[in-house]
Structures are given as structure tokens and as C-alpha cells.
PDB file with SEQRES, HELIX, SHEET and CRYST1 records, atoms N, CA, C and O in Angstrom:
SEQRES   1 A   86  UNK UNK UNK UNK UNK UNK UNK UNK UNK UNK UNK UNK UNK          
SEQRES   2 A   86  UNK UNK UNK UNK UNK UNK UNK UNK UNK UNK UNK UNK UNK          
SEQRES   3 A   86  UNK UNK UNK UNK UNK UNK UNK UNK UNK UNK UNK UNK UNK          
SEQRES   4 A   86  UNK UNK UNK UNK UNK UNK UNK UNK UNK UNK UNK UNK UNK          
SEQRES   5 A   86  UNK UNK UNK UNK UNK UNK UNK UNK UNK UNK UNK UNK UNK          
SEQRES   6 A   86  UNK UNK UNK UNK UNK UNK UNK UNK UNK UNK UNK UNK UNK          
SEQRES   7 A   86  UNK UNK UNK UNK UNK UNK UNK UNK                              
HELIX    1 AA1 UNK A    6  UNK A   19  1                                  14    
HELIX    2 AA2 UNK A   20  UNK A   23  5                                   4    
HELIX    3 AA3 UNK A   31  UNK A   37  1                                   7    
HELIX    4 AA4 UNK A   43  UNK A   54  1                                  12    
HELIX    5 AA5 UNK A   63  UNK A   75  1                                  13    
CRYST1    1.000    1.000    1.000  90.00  90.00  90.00 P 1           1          
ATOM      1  N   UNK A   1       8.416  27.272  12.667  1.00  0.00           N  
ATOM      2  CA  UNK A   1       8.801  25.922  12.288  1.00  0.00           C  
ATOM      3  C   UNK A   1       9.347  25.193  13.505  1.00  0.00           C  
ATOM      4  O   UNK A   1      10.100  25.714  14.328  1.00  0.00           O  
ATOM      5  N   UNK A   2       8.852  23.805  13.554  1.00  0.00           N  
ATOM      6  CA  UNK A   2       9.426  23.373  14.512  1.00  0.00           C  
ATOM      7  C   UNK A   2      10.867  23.144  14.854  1.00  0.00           C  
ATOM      8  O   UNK A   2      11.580  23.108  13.851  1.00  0.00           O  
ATOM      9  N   UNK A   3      11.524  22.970  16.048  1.00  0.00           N  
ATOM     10  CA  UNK A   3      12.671  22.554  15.733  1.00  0.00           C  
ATOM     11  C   UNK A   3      13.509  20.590  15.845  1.00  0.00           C  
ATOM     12  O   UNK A   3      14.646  20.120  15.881  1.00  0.00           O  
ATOM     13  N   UNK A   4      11.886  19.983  15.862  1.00  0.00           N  
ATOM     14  CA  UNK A   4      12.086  18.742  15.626  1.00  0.00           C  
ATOM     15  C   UNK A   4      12.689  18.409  14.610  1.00  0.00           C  
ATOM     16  O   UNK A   4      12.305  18.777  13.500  1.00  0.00           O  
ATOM     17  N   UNK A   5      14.074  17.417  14.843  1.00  0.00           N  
ATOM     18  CA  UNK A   5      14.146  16.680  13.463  1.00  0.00           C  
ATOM     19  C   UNK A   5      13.192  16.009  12.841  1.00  0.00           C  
ATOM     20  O   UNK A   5      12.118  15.991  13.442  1.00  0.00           O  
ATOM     21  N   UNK A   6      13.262  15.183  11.347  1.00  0.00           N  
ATOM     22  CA  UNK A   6      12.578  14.162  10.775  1.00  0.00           C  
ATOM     23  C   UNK A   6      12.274  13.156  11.508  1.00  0.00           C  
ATOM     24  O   UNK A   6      11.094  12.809  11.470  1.00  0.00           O  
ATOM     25  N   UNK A   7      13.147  12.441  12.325  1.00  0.00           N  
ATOM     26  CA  UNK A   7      13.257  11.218  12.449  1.00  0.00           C  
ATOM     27  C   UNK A   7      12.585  11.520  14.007  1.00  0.00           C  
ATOM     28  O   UNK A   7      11.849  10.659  14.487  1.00  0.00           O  
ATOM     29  N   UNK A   8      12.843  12.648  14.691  1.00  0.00           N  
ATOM     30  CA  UNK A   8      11.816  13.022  15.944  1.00  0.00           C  
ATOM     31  C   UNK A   8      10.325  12.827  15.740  1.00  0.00           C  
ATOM     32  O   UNK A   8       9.524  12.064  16.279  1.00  0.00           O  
ATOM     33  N   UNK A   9      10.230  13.524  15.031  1.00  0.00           N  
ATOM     34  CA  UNK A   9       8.496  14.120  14.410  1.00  0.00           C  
ATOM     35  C   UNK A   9       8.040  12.277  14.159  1.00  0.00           C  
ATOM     36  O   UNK A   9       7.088  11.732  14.718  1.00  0.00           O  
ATOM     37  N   UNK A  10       9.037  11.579  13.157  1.00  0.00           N  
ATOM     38  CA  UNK A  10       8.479  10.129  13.071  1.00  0.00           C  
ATOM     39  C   UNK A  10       7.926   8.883  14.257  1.00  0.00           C  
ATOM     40  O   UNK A  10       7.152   7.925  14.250  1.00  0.00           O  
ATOM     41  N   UNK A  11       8.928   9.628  15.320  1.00  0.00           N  
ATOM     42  CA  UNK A  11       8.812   8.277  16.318  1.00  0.00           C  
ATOM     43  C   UNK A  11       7.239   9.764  17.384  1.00  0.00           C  
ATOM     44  O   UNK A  11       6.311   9.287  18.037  1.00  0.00           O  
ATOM     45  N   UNK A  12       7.308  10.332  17.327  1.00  0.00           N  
ATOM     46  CA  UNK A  12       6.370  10.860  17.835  1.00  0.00           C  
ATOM     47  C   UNK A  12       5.033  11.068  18.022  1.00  0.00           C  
ATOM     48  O   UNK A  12       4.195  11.373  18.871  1.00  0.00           O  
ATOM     49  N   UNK A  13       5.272  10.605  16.198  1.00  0.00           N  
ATOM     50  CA  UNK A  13       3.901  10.657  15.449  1.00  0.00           C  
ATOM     51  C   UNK A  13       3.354   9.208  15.538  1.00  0.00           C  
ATOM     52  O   UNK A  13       2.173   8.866  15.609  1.00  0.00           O  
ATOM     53  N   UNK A  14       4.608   8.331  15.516  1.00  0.00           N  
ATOM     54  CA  UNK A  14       4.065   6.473  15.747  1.00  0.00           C  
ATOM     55  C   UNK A  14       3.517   6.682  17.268  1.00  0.00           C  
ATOM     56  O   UNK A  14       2.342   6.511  17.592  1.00  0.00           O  
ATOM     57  N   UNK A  15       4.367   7.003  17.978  1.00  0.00           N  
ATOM     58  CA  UNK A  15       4.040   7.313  19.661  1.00  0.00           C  
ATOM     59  C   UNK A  15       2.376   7.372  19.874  1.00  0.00           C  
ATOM     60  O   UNK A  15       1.612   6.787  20.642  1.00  0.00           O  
ATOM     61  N   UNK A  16       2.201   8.335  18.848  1.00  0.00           N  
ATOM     62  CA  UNK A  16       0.803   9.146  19.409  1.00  0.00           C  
ATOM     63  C   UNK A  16      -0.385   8.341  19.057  1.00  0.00           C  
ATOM     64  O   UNK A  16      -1.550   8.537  19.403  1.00  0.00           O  
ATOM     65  N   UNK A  17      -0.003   7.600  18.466  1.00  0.00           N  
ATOM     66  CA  UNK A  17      -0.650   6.726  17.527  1.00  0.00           C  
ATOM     67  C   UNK A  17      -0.898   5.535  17.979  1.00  0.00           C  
ATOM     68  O   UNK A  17      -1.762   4.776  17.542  1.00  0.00           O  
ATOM     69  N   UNK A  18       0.100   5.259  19.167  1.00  0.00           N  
ATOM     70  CA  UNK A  18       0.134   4.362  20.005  1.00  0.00           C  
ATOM     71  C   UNK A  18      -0.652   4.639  21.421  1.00  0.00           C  
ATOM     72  O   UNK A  18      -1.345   3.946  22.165  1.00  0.00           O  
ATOM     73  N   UNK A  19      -0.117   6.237  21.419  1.00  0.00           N  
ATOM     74  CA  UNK A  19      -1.200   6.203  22.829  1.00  0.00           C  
ATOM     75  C   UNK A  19      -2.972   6.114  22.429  1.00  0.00           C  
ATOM     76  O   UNK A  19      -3.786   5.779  23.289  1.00  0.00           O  
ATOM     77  N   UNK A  20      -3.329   6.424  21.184  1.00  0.00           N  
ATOM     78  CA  UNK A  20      -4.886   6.382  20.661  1.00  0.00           C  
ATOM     79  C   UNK A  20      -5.416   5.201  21.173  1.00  0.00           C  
ATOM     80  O   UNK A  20      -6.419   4.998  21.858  1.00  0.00           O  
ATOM     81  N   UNK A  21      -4.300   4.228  20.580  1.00  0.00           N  
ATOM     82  CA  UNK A  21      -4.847   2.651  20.482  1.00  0.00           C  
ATOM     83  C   UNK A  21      -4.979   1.728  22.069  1.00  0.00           C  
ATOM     84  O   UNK A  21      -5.513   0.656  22.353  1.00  0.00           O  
ATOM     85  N   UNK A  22      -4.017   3.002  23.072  1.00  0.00           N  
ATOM     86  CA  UNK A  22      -3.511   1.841  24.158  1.00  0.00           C  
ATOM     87  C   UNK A  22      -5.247   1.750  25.085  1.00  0.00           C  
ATOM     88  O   UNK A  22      -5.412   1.185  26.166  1.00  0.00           O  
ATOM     89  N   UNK A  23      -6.339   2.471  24.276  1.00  0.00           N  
ATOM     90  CA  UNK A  23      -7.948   2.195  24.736  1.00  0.00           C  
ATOM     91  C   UNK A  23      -8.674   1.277  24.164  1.00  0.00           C  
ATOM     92  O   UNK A  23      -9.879   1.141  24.378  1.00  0.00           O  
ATOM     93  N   UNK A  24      -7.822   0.395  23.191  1.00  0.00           N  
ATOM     94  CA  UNK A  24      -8.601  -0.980  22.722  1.00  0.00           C  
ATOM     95  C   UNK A  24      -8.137  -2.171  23.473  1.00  0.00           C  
ATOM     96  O   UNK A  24      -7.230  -2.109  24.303  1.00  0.00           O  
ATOM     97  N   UNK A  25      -8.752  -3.219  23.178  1.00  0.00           N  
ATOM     98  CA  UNK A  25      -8.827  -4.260  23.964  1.00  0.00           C  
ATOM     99  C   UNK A  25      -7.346  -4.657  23.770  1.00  0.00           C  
ATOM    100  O   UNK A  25      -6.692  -4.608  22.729  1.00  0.00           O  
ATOM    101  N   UNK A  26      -6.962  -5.060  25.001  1.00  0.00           N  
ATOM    102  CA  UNK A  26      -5.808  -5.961  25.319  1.00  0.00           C  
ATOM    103  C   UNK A  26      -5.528  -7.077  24.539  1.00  0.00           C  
ATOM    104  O   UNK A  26      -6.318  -8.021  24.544  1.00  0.00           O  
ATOM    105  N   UNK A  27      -4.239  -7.109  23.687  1.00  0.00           N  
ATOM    106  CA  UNK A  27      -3.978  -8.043  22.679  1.00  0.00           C  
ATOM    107  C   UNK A  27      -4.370  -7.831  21.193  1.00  0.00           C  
ATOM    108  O   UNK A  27      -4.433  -8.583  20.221  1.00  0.00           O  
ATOM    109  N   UNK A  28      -4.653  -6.266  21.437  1.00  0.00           N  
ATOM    110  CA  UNK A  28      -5.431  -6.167  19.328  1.00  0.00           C  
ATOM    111  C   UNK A  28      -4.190  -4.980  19.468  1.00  0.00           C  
ATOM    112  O   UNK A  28      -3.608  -4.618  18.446  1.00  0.00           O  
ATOM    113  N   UNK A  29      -3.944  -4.584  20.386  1.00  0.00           N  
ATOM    114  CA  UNK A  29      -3.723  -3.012  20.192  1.00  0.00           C  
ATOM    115  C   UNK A  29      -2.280  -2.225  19.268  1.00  0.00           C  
ATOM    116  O   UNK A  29      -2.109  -1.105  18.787  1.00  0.00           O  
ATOM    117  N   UNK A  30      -1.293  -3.690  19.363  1.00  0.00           N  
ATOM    118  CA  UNK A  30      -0.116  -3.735  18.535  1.00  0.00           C  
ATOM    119  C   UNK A  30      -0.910  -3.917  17.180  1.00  0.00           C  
ATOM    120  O   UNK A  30      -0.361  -3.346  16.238  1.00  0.00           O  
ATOM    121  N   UNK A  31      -1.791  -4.420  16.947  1.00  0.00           N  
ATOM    122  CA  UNK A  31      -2.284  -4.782  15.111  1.00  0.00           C  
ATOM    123  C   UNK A  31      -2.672  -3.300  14.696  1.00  0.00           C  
ATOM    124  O   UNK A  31      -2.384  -2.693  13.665  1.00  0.00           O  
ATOM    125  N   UNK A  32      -3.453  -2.871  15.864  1.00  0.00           N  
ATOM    126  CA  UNK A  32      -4.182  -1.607  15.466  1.00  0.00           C  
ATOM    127  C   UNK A  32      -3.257  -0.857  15.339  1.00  0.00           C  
ATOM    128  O   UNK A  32      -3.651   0.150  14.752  1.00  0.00           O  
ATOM    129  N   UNK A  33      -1.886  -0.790  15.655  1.00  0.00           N  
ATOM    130  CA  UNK A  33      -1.199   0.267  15.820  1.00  0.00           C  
ATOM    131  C   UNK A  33      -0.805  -0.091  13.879  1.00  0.00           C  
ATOM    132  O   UNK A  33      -1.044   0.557  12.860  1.00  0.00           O  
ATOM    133  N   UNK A  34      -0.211  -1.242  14.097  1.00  0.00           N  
ATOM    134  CA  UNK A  34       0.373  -1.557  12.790  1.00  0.00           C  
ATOM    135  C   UNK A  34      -0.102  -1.416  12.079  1.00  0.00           C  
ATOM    136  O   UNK A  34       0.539  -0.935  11.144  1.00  0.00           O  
ATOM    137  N   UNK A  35      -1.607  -1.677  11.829  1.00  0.00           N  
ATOM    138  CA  UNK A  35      -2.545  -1.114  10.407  1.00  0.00           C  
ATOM    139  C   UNK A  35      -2.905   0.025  10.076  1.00  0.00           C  
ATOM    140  O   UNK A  35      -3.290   0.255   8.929  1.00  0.00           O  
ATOM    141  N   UNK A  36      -2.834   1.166  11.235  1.00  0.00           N  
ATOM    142  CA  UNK A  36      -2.736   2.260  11.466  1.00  0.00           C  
ATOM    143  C   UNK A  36      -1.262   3.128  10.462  1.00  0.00           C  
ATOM    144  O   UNK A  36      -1.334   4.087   9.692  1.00  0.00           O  
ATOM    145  N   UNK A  37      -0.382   2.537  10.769  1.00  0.00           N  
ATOM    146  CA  UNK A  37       0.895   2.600  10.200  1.00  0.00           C  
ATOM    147  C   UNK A  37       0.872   2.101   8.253  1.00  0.00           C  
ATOM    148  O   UNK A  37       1.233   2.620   7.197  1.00  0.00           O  
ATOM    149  N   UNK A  38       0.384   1.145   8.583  1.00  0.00           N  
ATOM    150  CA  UNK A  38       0.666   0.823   6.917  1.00  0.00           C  
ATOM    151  C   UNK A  38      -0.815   1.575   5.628  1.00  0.00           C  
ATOM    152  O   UNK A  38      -1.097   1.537   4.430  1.00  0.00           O  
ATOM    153  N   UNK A  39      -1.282   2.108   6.778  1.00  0.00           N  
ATOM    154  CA  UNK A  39      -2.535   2.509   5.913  1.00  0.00           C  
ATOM    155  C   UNK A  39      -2.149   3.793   5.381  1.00  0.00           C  
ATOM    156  O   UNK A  39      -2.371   4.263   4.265  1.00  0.00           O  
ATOM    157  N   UNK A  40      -1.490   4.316   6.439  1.00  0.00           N  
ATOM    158  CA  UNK A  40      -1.600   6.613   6.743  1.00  0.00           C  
ATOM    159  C   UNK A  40      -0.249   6.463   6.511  1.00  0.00           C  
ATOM    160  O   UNK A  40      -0.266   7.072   5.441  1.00  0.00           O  
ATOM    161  N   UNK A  41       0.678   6.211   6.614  1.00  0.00           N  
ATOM    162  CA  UNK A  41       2.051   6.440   6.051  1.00  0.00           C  
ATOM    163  C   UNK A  41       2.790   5.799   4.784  1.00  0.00           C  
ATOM    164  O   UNK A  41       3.068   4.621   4.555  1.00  0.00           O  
ATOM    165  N   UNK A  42       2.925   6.484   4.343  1.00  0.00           N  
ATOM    166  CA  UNK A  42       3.902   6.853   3.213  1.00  0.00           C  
ATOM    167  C   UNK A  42       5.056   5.903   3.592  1.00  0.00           C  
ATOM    168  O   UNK A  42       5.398   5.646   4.746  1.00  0.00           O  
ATOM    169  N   UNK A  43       5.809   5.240   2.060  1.00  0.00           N  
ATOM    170  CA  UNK A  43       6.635   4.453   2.245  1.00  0.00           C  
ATOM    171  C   UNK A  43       7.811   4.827   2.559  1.00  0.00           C  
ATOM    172  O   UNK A  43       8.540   3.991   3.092  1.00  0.00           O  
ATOM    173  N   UNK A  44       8.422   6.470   2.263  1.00  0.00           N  
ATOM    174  CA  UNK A  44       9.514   6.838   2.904  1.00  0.00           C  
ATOM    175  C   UNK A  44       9.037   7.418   4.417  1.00  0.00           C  
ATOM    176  O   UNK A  44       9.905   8.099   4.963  1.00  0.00           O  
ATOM    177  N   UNK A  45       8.104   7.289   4.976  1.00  0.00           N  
ATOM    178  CA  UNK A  45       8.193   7.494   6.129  1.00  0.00           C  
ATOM    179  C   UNK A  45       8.098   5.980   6.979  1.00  0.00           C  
ATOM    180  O   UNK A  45       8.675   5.949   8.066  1.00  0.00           O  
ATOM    181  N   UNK A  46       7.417   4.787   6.533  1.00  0.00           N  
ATOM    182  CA  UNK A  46       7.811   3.416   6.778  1.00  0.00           C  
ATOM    183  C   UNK A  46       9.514   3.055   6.639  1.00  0.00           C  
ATOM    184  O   UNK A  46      10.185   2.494   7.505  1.00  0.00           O  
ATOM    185  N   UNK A  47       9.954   3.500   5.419  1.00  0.00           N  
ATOM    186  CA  UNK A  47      11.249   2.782   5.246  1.00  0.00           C  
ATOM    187  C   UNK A  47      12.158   3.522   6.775  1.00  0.00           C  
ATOM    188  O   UNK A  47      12.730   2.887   7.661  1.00  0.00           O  
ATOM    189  N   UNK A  48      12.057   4.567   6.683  1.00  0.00           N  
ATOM    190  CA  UNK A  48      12.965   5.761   7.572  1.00  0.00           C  
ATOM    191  C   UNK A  48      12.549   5.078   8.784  1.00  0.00           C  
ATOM    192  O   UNK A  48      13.574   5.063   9.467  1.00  0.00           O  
ATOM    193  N   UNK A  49      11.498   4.426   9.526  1.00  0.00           N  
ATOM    194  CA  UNK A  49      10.892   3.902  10.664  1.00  0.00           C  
ATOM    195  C   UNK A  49      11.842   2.893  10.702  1.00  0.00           C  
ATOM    196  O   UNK A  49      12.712   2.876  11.572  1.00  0.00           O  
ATOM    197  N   UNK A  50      11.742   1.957   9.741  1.00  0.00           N  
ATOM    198  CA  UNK A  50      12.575   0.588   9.706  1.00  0.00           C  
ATOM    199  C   UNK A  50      13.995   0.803   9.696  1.00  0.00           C  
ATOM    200  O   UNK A  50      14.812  -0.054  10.032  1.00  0.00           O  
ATOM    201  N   UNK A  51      14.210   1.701   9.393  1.00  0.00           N  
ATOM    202  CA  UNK A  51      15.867   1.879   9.399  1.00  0.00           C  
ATOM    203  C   UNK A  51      16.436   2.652  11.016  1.00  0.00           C  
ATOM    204  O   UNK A  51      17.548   2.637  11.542  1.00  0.00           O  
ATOM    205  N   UNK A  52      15.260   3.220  11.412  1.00  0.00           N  
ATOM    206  CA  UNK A  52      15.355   3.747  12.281  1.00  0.00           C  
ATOM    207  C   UNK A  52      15.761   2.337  13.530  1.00  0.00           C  
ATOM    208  O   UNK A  52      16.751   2.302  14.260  1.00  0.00           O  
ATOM    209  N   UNK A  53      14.629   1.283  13.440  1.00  0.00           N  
ATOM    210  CA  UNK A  53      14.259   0.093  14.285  1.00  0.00           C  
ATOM    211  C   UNK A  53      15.724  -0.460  14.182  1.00  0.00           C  
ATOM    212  O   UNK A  53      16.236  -0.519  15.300  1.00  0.00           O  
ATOM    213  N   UNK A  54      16.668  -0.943  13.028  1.00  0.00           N  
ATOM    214  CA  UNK A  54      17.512  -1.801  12.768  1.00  0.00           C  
ATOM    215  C   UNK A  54      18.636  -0.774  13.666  1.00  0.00           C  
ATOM    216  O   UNK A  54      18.874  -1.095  14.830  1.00  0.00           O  
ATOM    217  N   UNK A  55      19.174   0.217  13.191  1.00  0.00           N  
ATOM    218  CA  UNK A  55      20.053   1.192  14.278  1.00  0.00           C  
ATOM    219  C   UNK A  55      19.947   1.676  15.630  1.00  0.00           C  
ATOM    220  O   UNK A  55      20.724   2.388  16.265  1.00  0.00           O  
ATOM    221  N   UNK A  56      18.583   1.041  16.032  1.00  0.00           N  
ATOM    222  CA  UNK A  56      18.504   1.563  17.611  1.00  0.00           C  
ATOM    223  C   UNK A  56      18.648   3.650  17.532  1.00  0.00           C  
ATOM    224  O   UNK A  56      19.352   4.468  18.124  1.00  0.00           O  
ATOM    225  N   UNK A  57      18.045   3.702  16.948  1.00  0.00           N  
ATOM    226  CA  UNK A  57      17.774   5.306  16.586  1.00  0.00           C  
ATOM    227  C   UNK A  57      16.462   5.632  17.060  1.00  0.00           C  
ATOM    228  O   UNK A  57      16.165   6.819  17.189  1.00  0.00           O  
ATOM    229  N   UNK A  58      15.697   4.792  17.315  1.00  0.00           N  
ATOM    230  CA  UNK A  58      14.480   5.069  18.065  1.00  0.00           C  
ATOM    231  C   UNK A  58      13.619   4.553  19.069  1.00  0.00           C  
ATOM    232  O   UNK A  58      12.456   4.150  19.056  1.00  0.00           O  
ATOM    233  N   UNK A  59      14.872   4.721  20.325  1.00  0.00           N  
ATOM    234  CA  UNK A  59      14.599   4.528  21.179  1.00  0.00           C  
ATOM    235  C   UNK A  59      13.822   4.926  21.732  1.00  0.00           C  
ATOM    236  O   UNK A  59      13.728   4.238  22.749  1.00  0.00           O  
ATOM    237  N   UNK A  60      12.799   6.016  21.730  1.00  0.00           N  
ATOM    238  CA  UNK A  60      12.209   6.695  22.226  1.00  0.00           C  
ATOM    239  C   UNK A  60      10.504   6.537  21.829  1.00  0.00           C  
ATOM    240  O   UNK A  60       9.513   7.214  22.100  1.00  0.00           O  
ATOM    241  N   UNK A  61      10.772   5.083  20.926  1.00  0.00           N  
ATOM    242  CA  UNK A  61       9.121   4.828  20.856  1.00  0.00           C  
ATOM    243  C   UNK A  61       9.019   3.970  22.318  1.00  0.00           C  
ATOM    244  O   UNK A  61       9.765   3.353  23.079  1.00  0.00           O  
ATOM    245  N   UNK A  62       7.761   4.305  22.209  1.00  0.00           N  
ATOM    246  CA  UNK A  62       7.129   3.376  23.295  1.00  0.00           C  
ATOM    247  C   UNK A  62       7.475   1.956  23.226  1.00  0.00           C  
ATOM    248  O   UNK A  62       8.309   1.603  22.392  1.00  0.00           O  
ATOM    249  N   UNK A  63       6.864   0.996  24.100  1.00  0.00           N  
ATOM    250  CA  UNK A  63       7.015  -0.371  23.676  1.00  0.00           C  
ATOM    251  C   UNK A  63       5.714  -0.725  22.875  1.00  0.00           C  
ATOM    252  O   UNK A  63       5.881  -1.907  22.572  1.00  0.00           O  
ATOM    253  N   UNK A  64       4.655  -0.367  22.436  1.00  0.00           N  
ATOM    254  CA  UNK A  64       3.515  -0.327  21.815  1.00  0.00           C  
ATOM    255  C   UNK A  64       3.637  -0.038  20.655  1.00  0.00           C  
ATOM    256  O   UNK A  64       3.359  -0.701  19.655  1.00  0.00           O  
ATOM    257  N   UNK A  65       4.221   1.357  20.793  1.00  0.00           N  
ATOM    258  CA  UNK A  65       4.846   1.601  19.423  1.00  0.00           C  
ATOM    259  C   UNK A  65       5.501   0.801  18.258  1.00  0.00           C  
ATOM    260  O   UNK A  65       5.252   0.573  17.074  1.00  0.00           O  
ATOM    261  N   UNK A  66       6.501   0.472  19.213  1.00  0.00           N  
ATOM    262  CA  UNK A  66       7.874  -0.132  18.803  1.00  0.00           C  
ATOM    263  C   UNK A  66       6.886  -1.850  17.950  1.00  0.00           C  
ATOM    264  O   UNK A  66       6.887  -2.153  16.757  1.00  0.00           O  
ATOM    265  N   UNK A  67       6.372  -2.411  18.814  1.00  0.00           N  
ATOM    266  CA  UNK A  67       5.582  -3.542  18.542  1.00  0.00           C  
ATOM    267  C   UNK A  67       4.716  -3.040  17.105  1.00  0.00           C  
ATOM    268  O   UNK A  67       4.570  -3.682  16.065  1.00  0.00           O  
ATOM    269  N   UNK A  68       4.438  -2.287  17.292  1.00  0.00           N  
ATOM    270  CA  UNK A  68       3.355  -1.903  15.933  1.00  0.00           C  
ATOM    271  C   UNK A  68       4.003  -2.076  14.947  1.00  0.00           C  
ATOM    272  O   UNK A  68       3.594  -2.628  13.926  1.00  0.00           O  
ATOM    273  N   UNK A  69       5.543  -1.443  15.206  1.00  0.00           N  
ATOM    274  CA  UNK A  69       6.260  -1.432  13.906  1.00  0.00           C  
ATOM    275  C   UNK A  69       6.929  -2.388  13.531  1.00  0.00           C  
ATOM    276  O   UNK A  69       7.557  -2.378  12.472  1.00  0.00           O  
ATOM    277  N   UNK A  70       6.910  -3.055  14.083  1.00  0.00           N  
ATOM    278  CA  UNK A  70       7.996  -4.680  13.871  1.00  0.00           C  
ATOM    279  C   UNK A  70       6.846  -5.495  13.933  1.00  0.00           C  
ATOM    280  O   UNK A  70       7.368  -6.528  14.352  1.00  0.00           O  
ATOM    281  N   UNK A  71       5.270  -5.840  13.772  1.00  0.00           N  
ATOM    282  CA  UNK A  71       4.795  -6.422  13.395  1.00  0.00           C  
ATOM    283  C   UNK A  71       4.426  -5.648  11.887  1.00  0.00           C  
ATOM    284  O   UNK A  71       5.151  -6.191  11.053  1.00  0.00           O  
ATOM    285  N   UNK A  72       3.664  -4.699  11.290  1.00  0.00           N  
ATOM    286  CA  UNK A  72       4.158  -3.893  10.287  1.00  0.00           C  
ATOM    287  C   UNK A  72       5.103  -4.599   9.552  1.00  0.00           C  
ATOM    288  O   UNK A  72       4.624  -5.441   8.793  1.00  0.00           O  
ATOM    289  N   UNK A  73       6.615  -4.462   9.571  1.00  0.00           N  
ATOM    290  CA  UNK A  73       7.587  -5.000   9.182  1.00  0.00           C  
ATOM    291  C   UNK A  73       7.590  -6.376   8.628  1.00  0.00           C  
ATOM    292  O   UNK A  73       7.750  -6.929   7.540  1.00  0.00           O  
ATOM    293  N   UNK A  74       7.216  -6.835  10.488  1.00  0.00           N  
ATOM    294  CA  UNK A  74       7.202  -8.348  10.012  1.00  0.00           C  
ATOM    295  C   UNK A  74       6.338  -9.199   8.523  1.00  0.00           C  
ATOM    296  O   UNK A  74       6.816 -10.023   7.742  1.00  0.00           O  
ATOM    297  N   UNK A  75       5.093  -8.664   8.560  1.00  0.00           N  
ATOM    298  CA  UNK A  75       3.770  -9.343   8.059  1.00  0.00           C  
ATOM    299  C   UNK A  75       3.549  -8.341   6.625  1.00  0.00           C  
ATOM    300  O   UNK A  75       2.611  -8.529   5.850  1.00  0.00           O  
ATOM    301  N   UNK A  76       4.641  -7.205   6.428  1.00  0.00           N  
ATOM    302  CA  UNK A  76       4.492  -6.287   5.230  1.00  0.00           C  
ATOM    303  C   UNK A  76       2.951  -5.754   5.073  1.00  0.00           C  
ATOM    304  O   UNK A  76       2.382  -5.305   6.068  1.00  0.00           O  
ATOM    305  N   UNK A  77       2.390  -5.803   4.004  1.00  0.00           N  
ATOM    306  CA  UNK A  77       1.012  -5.424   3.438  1.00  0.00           C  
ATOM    307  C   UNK A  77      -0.162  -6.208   4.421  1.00  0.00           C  
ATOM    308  O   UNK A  77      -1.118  -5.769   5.060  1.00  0.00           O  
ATOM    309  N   UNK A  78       0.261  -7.259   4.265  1.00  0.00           N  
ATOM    310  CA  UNK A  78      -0.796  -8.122   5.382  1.00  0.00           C  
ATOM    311  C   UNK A  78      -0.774  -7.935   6.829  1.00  0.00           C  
ATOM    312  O   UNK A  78       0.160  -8.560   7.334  1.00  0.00           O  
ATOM    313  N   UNK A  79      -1.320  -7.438   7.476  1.00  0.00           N  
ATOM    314  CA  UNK A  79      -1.019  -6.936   8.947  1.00  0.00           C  
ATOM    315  C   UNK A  79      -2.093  -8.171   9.601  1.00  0.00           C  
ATOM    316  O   UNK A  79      -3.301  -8.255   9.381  1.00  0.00           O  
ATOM    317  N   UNK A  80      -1.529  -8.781  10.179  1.00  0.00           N  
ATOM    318  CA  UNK A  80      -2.216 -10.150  10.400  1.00  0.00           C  
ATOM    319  C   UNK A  80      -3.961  -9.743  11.352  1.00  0.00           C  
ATOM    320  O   UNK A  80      -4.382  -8.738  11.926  1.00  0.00           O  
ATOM    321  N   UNK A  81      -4.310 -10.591  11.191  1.00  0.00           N  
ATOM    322  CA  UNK A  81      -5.722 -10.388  12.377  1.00  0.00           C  
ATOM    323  C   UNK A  81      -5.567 -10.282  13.549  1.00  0.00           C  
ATOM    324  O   UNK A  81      -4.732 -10.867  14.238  1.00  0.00           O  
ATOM    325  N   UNK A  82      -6.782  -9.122  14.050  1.00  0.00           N  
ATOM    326  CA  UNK A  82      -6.191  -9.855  15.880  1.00  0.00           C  
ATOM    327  C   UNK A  82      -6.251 -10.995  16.613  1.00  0.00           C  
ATOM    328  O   UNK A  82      -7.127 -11.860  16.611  1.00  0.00           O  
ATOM    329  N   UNK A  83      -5.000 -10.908  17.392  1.00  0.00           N  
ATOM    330  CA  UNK A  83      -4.986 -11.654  18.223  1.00  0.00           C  
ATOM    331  C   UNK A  83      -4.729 -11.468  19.511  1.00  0.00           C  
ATOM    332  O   UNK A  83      -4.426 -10.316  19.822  1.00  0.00           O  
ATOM    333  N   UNK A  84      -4.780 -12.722  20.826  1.00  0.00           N  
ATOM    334  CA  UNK A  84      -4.753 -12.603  21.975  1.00  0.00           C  
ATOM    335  C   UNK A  84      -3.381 -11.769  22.666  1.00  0.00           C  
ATOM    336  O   UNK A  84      -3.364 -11.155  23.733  1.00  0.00           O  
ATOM    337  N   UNK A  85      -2.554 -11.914  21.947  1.00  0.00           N  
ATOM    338  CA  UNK A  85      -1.510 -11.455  22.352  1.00  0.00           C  
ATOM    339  C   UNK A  85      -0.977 -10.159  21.878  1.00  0.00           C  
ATOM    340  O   UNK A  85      -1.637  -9.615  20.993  1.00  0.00           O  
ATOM    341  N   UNK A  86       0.176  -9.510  22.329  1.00  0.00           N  
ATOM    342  CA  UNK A  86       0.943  -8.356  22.511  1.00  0.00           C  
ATOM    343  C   UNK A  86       2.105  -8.386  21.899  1.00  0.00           C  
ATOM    344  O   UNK A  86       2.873  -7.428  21.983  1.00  0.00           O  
TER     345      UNK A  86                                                      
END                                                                             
């Protein structure tokens, strides 16, 4: 068993998820991350993300990451279209 916590394994697993995406085009790659997120995770592993974001408890996402999840957040169910920006 590992000896990662929960909340390790979470920002690790957004992480990785982030490095997949950082091979799409420049300016989609935060959406992709985010739709990625709201599709494959589970709402107690979303809520635990967001609570994580508001306490500065997960510092250790990327900045890609981190963007995925606070657009996620932002836009809920609707993860907006891409766009030019980051």
C-alpha cells in the first residue's frame, strides 16, 4: 500500500493529467484538463480538490493543473469551449 495520503494521490493524479494535456495546442490545454476532471472524477474527489484550492493545501499542483481546476470550479458542469487563452 502506498504511503501517499488522499489528498497526495489527488493533486498527483490532477498533475498527471496535466502533464497528458501540456501536448495540445496552446490555449485549449486548461479546458482539456478541466473536462478531463469533471468527466473521470467523482464528486468527493472534486469537492476534496476544491477544498483543497480554497486552503492552499495544494500547492503542489502544477500551474496547469491548478488552472484546470479553478476553471472546473468556475464554469461547474459546463466546462466552457476552447479558447485562445490559458
Amino acid at each position: 500500500m502506498s504511503s501517499r495520503t488522499t489528498d497526495q494521490k489527488l493533486v498527483y493524479m490532477a498533475n498527471q493529467i496535466a502533464t497528458f494535456f501540456e501536448s495540445q495546442a496552446e490555449g485549449t490545454r486548461a479546458q482539456h484538463v478541466a473536462e478531463h476532471l469533471r468527466s473521470f472524477w467523482e464528486p468527493r474527489m472534486r469537492d476534496r480538490l476544491f477544498a483543497m484550492l480554497d486552503t492552499n493545501e495544494a500547492d503542489d499542483l502544477t500551474p496547469l493543473a491548478r488552472r484546470g481546476a479553478e476553471i472546473w470550479r468556475e464554469f461547474g458542469k459546463a466546462v466552457p469551449a476552447h479558447s485562445e487563452e490559458e
